[in-house]
Every structure is written in structure tokens, then in C-alpha cells.
Backbone as CSV, one residue per row, in Angstrom:
resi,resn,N_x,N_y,N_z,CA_x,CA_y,CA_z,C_x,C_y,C_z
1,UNK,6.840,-19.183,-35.142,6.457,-20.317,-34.331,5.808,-21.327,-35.258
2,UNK,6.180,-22.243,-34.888,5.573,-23.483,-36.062,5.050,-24.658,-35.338
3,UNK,4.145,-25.118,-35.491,3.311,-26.624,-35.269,3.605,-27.296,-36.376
4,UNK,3.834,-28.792,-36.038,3.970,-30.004,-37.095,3.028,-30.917,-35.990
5,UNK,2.252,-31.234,-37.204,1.508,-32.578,-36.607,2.034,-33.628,-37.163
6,UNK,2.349,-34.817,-36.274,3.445,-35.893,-36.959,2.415,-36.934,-35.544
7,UNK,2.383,-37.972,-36.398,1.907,-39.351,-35.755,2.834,-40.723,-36.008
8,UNK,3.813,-41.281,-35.172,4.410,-42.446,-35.224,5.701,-42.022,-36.651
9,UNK,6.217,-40.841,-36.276,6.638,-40.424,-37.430,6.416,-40.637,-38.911
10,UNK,5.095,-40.400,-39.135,4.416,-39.732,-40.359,3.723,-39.026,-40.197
11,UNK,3.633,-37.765,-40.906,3.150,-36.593,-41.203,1.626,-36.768,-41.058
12,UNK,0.948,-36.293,-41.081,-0.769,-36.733,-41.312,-0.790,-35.735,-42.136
13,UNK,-1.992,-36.191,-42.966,-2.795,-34.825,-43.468,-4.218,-35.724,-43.670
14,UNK,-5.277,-34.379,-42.754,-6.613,-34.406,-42.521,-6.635,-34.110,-40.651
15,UNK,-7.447,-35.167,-40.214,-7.776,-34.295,-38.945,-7.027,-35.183,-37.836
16,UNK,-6.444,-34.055,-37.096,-5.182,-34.960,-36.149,-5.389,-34.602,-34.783
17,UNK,-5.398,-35.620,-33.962,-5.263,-35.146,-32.263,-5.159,-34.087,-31.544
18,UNK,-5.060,-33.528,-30.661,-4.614,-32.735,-30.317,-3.219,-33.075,-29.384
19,UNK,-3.124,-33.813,-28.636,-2.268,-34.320,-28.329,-0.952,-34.817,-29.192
20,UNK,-1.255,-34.718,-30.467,-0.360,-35.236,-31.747,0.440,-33.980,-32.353
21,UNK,-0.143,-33.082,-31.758,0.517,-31.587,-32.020,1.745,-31.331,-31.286
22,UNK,2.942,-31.518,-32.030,4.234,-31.114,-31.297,4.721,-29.406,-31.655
23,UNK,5.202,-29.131,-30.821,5.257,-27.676,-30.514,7.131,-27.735,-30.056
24,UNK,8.170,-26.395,-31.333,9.165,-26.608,-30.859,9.204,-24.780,-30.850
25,UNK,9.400,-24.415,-29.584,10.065,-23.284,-29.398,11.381,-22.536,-30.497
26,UNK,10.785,-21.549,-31.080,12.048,-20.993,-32.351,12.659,-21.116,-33.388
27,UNK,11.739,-22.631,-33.957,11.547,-23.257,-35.388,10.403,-23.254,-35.746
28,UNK,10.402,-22.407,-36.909,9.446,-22.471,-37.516,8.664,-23.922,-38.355
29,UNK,8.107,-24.214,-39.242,7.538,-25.139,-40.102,8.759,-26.042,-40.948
30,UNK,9.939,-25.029,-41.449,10.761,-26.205,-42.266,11.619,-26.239,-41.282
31,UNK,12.071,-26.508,-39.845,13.016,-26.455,-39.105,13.995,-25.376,-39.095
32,UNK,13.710,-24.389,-39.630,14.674,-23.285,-39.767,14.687,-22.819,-38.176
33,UNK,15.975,-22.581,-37.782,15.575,-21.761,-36.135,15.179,-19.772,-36.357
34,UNK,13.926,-19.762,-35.922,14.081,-18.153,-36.064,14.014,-17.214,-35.297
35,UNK,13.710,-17.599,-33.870,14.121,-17.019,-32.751,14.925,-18.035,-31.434
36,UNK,15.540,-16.938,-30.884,16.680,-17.339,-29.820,15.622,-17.673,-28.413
37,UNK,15.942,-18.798,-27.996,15.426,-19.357,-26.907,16.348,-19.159,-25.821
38,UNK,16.116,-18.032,-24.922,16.137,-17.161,-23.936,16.078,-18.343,-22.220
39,UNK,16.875,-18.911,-22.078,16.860,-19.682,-20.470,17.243,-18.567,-19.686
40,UNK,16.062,-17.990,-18.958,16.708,-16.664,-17.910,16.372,-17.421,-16.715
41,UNK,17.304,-17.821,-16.056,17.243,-18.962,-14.738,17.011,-17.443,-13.610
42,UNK,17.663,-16.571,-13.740,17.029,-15.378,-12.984,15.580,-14.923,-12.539
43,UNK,15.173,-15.071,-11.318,13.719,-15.136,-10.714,13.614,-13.934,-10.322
44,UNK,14.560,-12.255,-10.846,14.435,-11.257,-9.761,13.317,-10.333,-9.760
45,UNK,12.645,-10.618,-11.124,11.635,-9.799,-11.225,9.854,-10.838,-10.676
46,UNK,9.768,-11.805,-10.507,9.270,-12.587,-9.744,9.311,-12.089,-8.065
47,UNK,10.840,-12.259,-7.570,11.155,-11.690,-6.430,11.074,-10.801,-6.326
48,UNK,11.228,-9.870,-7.098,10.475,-8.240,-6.963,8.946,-7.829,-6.904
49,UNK,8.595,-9.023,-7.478,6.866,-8.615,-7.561,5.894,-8.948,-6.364
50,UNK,6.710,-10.240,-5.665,6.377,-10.524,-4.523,6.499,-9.765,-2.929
51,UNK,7.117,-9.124,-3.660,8.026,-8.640,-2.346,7.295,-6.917,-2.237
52,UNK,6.754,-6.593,-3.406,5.901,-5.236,-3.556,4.500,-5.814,-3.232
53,UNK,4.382,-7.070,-3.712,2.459,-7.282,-2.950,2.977,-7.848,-1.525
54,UNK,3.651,-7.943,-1.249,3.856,-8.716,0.327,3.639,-7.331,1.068
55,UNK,4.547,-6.001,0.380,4.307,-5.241,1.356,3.007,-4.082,0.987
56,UNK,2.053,-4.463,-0.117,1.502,-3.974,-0.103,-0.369,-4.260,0.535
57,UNK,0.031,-6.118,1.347,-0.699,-6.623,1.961,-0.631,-5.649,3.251
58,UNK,0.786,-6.056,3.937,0.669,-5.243,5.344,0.489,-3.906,5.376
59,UNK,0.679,-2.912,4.294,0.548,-1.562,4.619,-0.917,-1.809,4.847
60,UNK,-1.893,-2.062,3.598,-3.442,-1.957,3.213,-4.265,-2.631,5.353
61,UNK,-2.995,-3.658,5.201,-3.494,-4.276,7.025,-3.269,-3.448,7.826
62,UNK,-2.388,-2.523,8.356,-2.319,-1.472,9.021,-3.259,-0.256,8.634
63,UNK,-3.407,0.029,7.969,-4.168,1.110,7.614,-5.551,0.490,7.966
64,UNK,-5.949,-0.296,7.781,-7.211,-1.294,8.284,-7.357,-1.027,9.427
65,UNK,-6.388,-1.672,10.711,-6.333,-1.647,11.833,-5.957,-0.292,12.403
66,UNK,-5.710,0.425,11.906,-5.934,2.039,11.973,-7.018,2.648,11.976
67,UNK,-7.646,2.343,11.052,-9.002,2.888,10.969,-10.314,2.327,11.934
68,UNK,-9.761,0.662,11.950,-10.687,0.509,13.008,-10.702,0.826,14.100
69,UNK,-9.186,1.093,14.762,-9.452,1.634,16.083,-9.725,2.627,16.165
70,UNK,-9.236,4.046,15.253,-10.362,5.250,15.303,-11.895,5.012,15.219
71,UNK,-12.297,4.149,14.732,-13.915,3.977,14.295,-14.811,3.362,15.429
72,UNK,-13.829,2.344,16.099,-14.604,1.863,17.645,-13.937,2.496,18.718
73,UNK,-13.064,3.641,18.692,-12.291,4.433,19.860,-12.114,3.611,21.020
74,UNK,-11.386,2.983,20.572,-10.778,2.020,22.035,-9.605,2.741,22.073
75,UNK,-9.700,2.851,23.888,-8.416,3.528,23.893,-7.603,2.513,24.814
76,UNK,-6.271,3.130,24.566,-5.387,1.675,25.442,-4.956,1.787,26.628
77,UNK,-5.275,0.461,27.537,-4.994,0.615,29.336,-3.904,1.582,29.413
78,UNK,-4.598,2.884,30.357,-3.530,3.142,30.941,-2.880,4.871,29.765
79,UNK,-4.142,5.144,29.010,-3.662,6.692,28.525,-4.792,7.027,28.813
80,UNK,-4.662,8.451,28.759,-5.565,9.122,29.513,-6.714,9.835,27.873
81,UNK,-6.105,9.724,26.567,-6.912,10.044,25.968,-8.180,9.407,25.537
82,UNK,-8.992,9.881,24.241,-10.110,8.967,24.235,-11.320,9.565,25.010
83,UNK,-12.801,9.038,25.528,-13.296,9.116,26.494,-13.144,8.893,27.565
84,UNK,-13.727,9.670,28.363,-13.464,8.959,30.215,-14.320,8.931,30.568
85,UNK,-15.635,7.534,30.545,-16.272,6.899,30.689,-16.633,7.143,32.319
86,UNK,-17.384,7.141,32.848,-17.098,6.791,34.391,-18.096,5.823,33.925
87,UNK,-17.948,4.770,34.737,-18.671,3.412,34.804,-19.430,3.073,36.637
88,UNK,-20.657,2.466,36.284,-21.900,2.832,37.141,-22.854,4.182,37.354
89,UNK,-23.047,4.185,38.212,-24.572,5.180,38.803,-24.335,6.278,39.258
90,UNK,-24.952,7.359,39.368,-24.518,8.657,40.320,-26.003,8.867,41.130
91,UNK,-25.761,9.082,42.187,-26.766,9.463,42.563,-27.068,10.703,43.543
92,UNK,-27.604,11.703,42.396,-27.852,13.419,42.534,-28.356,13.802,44.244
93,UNK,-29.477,12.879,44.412,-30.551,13.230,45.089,-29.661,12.788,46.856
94,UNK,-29.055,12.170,46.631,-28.003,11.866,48.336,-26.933,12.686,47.974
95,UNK,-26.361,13.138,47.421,-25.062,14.649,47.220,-26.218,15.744,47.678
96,UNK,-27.212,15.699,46.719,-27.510,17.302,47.082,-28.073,17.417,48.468
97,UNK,-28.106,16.458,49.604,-28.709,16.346,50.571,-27.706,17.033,51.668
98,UNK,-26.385,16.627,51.012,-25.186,16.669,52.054,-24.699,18.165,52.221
């Protein structure tokens, strides 16, 4: 990999921009090419990586919502498992009368 610092096409020497720094992919310093510049227009490993955190959002979300409903035991209208709550008052002292 090679940097040439070149200003208004002349070379500098001493202290140069940073912006003045041209950068060529696979040429080195005397323009020699020394590696092959690779255009892989192919996105499948991108699309593969997305597609393993996409589903590794919803599993981690189900398992979430799994756990919370064991943890606050809501049970759903209409099964009979869970607690069976009776809701309001009892009152002992008028039964045991009867």
C-alpha cells in the first residue's frame, strides 16, 4: 500500500496536509500494481449476518416474553390452569349458621 503526497502536481517534501494525501488501492510508492483490487458487488455475507441477528433479536424477545409470563403468572381468559383466585369476601360466620 503506498501514499504519495502530491500538491497541484508537485511532489512536496516537508510537512503536507492531510487532505493532500492521495491514497491508491494496490500500488505501491513507484506505481507498481501489487495487489488485485477485488469489486465483490456480492452482499451475501452482509445478508447473512443480518438475517442471523434479525433472528437472533426475536428468539432473545420470545424467550423474554416467556419468562415474563411465568414470572407474573398471568394466565389466559378462559384456561383453567394457573391460580384460581376467587375474587371478593367469604363470609364463615352466616354458612356456619345455616
Amino acid at each position: 500500500v503506498g501514499f504519495k503526497a502530491v500538491k497541484s502536481d508537485i511532489e512536496e517534501v516537508g510537512s503536507v496536509a492531510i487532505d493532500d494525501v492521495l491514497y491508491y488501492p494496490g500500488v505501491n510508492c513507484h506505481g507498481v500494481r501489487t495487489d488485485e483490487i477485488f469489486s465483490d458487488s456480492s452482499h451475501t455475507a452482509g445478508i447473512a449476518a443480518g438475517v442471523i441477528i434479525f433472528l437472533a433479536v426475536i428468539a432473545f424477545l420470545i424467550v423474554g416474553i416467556v419468562y415474563w409470563v411465568k414470572k407474573t403468572r398471568i394466565s389466559l381468559p378462559g384456561s383453567t390452569s394457573g391460580s384460581s383466585r376467587q375474587f371478593g369476601f367469604e363470609n364463615l360466620f352466616y354458612r356456619n349458621q345455616n
